[in-house]
C-alpha positions as CSV (number, residue, x, y, z in Angstrom):
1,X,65.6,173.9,231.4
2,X,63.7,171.5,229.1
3,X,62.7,172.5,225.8
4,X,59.4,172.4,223.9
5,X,58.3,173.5,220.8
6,X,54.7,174.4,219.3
7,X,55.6,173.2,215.6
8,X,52.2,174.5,214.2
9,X,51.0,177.5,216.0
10,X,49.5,179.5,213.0
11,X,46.8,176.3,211.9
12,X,44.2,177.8,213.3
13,X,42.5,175.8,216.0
14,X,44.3,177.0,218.9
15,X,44.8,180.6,219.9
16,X,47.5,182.5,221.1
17,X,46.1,182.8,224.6
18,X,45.5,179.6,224.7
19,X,49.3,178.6,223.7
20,X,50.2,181.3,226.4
21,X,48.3,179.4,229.1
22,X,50.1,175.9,228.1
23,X,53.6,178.0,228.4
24,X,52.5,178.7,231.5
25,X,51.5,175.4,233.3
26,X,54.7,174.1,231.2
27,X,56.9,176.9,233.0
28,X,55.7,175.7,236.6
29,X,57.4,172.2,236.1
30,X,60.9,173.6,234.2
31,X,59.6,173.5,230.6
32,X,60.2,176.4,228.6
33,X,57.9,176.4,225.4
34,X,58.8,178.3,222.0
35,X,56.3,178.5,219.7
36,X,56.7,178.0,215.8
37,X,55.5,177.6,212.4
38,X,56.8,174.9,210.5
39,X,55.5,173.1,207.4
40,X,58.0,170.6,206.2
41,X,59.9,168.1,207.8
42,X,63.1,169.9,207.3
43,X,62.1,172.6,209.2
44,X,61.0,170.6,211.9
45,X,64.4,168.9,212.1
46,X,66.2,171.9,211.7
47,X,64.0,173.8,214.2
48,X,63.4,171.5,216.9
49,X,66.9,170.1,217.5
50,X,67.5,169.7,221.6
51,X,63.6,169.8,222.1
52,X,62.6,166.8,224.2
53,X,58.7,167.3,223.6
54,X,57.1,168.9,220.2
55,X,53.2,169.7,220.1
56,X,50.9,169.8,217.5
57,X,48.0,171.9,216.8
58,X,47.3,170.7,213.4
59,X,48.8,167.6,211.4
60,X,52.4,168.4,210.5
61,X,54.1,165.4,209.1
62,X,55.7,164.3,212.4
63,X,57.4,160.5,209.9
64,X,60.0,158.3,211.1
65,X,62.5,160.8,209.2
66,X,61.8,163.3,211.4
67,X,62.2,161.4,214.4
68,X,64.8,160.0,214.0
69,X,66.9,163.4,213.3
70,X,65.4,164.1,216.7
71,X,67.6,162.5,219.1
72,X,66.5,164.2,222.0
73,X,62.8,164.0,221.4
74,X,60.9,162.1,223.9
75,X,57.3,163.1,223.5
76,X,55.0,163.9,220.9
77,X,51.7,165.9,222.1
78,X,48.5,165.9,219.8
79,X,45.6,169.0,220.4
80,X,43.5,166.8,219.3
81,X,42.0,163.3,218.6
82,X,43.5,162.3,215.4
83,X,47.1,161.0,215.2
84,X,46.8,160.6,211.6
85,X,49.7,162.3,210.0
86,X,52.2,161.0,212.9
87,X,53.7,157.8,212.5
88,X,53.3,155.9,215.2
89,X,55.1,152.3,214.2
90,X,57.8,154.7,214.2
91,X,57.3,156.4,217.4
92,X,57.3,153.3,218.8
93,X,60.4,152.3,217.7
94,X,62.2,155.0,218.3
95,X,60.6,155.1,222.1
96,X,58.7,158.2,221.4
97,X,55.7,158.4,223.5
98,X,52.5,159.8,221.1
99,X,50.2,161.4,223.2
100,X,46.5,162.8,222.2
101,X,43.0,163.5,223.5
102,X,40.8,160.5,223.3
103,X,36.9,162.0,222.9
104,X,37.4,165.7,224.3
105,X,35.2,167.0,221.5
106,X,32.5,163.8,221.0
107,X,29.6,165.4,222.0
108,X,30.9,168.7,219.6
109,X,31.1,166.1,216.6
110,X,27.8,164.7,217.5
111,X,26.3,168.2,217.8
112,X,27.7,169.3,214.7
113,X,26.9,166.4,212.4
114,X,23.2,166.9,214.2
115,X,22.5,170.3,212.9
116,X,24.1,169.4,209.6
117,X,21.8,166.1,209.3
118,X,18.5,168.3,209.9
119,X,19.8,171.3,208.3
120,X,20.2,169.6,205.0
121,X,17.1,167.6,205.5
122,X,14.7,171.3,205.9
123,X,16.5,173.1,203.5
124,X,17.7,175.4,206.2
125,X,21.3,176.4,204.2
126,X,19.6,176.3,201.0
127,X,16.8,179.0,202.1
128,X,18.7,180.9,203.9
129,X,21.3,181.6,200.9
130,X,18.0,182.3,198.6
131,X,16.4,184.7,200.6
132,X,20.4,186.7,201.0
133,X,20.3,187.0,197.2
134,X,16.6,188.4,197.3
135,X,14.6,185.4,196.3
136,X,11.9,184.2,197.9
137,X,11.6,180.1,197.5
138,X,8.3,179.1,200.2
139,X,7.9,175.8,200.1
140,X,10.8,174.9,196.8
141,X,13.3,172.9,196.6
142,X,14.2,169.5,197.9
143,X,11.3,167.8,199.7
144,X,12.1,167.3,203.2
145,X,12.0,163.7,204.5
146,X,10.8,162.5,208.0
147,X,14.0,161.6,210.2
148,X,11.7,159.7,212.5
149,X,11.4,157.4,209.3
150,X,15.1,157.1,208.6
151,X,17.5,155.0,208.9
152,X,21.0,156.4,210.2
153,X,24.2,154.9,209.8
154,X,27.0,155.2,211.7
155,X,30.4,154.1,210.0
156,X,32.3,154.3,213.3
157,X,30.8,153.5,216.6
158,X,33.0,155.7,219.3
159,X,31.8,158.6,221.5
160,X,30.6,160.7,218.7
161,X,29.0,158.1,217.4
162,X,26.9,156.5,220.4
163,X,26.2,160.5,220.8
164,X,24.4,161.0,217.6
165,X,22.7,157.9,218.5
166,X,21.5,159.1,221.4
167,X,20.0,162.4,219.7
168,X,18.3,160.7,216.4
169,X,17.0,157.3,218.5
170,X,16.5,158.9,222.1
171,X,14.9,162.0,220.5
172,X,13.2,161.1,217.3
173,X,13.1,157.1,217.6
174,X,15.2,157.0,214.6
175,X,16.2,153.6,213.6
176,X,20.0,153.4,213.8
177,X,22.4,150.8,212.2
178,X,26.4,151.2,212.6
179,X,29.4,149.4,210.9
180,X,32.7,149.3,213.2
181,X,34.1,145.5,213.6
182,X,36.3,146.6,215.9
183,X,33.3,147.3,218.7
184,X,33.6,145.1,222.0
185,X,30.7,142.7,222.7
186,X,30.2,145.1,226.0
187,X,29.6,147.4,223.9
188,X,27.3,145.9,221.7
189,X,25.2,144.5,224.4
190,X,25.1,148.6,225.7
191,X,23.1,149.3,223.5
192,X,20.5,146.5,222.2
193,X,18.7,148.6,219.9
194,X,21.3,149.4,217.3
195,X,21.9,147.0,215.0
196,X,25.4,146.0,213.5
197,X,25.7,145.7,210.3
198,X,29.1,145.0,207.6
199,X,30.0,147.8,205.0
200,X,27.7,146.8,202.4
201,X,24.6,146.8,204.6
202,X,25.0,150.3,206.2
203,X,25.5,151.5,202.5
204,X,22.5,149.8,201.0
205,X,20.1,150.3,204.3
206,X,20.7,154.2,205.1
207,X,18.9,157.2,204.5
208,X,22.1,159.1,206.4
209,X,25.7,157.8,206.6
210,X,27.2,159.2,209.6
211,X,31.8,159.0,209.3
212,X,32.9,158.5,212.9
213,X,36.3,157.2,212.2
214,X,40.2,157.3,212.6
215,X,41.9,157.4,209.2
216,X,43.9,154.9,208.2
217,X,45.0,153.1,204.9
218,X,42.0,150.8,205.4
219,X,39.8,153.3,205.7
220,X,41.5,156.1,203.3
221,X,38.8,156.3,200.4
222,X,36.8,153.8,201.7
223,X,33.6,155.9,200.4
224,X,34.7,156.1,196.7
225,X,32.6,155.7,193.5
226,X,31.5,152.4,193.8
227,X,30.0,152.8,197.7
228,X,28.2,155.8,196.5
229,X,26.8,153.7,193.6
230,X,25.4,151.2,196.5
231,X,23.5,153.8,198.5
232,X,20.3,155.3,198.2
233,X,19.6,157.9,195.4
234,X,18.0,159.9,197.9
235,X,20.6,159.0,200.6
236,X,22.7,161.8,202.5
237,X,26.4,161.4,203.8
238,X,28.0,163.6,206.8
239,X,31.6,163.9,207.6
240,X,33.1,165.3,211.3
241,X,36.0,162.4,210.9
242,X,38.9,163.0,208.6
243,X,38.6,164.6,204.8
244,X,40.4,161.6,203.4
245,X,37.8,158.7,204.4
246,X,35.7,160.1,201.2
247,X,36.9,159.9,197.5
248,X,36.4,163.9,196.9
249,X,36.3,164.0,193.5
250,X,33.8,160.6,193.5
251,X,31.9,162.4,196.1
252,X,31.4,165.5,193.3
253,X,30.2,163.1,191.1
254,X,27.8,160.9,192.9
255,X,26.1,164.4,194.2
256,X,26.1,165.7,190.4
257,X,24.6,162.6,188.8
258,X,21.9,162.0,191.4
259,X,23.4,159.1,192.9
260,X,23.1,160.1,196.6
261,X,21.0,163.5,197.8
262,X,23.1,165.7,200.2
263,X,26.9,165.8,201.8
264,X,27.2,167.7,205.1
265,X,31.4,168.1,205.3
266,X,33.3,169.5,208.3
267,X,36.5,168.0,207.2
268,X,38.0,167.9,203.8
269,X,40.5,165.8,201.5
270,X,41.9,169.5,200.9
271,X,41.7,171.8,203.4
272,X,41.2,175.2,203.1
273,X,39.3,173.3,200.0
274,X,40.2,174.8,196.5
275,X,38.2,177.7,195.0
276,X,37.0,175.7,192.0
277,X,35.6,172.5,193.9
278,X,32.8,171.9,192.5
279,X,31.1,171.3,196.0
280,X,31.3,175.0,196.7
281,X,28.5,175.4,193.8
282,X,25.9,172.7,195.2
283,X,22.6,173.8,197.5
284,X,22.2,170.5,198.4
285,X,25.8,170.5,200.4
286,X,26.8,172.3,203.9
287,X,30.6,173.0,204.1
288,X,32.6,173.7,207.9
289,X,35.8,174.5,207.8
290,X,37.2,171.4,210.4
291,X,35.4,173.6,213.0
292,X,33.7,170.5,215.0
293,X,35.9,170.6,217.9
294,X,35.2,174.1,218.5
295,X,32.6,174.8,221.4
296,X,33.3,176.2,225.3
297,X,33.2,172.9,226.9
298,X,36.0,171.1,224.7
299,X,38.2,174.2,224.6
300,X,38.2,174.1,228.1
301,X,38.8,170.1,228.1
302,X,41.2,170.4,225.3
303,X,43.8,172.8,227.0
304,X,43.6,171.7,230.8
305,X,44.7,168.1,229.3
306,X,47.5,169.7,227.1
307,X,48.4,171.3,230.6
308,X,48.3,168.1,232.5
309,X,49.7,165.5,230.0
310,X,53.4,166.3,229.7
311,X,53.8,168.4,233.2
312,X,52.7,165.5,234.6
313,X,54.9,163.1,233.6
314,X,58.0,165.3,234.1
315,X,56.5,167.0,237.8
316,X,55.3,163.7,238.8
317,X,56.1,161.3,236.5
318,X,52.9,159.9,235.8
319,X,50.4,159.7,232.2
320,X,47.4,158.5,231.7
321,X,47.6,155.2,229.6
322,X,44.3,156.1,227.7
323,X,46.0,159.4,225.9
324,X,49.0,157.1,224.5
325,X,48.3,156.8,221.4
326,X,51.3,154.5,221.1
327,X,50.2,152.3,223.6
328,X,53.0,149.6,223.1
329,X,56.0,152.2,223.7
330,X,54.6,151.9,227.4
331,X,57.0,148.8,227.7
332,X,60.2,150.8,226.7
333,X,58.9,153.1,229.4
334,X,59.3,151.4,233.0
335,X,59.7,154.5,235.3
336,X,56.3,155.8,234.0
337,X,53.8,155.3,236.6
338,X,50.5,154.5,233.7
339,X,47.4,155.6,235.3
């Protein structure tokens, strides 16, 4: 029977019943899945020797190290959309086929960064945490703007993003502007009334900055103390992408000195973030903890994928191209059929 190992079952995001109903579909097709708790990449070697497919919950550090003490290993499986702490130049190498879910929580992330764009703007966290500590503050604090006045900026201009369009220009004719210069012509001519702007543009022209991103080293700290210097003083930032995209610490600072207004964050550089962050002390900040996935419809998405993906390829011998998040291991994969 074929192994598989869960490497990450305790990170929180996907429950035990859950894992049980992946077992299952796994079972049907000659897969027999143990589930584990491994940090480092010594455990993962030493744990997951003979197992020809590993999944991931979370982000364990699945390097070329690890791989390659994994002679058996044929498939990597992501929960989620990020393949950020996988490395897939590696993977590739090595013929390991990196598979994920492409946009099976956008319209979460778009929800999410919604409700934390007009929460922040109507003081919605910030009264409700005033009238818990028996304070009564009508009509105090930070004077809410109009959104139908604004103008939002997307850094990233995938599902999520296009999403969050849809709500802040289809539902309150909000001007929106996005940054992404890897965005098809097709695409752009999809939607004529966003404009496309370069990095220094969306930073000096938005009232909101909206992260809908992958992380990568070009992207790593891309908002650090300098692009927070170039925004708006009264200008808010919201991140449902990866922690690392925003200099933490330069973050602190630009919301302590007044150089940009709010921070709505459901992902972190630190994560659970530290008890002495400053950020945990700010009104003007909203905090999730890397909860934008969460909601009935992607669960549902989320785990019938995880139950097709690798069954399918070893029932039937067939993957969808569009979950590779390797795609140029296909090549060292001829019996494949690619849908």
């Amino acid at each position: 029977m074929l192994k598989a190992i869960v490497v990450d079952r305790d990170y929180g995001s996907v429950s035990p019943q859950e894992l049980a109903q992946v077992g299952e579909a796994y079972a049907q097709v000659g897969i027999r899945l143990d589930c584990q708790h491994f940090t480092t990449e010594d455990e993962i070697i030493a744990g997951c020797q003979g197992a020809f497919a590993i999944l991931c919950t979370g982000n364990p550090p699945i390097t070329r190290r690890v791989m390659e003490a994994l002679p058996d290993l044929r498939y990597i499986q992501r929960f989620g959309a990020g393949v950020n702490s996988i490395d897939l130049e590696a993977a590739t190498q090595t013929g390991k086929v990196v598979l994920y879910l492409p946009g099976f929580c956008a319209r979460e992330l778009a929800d999410l960064a919604a409700a934390m764009i007009l929460g922040l703007i109507r003081n919605t966290v910030y009264y409700d945490r005033e009238i818990r500590r028996g304070n009564w503050p009508k009509c105090q604090y930070l004077l809410p703007g109009n959104v139908r006045e604004m103008t939002l900026g997307l850094f990233g201009f995938g599902q999520a993003g296009r999403l969050l369009h849809d709500i802040f220009h289809r539902g309150f004719g909000t001007r929106v502007i996005a940054c992404d210069p890897y965005i098809s012509q097709e695409m752009k001519a999809a939607y004529p009334d966003v404009e496309f702007v370069d990095f220094e543009t969306l930073l000096r022209e938005s009232d909101i900055i909206s992260i809908h991103t992958i992380l990568t080293p070009e992207t790593t700290h891309v908002f650090d103390r300098d692009a927070f210097c170039r925004m708006k003083d009264s200008a808010m930032i919201i991140n449902t992408s990866r922690g690392p995209v925003i200099d933490q610490k330069a973050l602190a600072w630009a919301l302590e000195n007044g150089q940009i207004r709010y921070a709505g964050l459901d992902t972190l550089e630190q994560e659970p973030i530290a008890p002495d962050d400053p950020l945990l002390g700010m009104d003007n900040v909203i905090l999730s903890p890397h909860s934008g996935s969460y909601g009935a419809e992607s669960k549902k998405t989320q785990i019938r994928m995880v139950c097709e993906l690798i069954p399918g390829v070893v029932g039937e011998n067939r993957l969808p191209a569009r979950c590779v998040a390797n795609s140029a291991v296909r090549a060292a994969h001829p019996e494949i059929q690619w849908t």
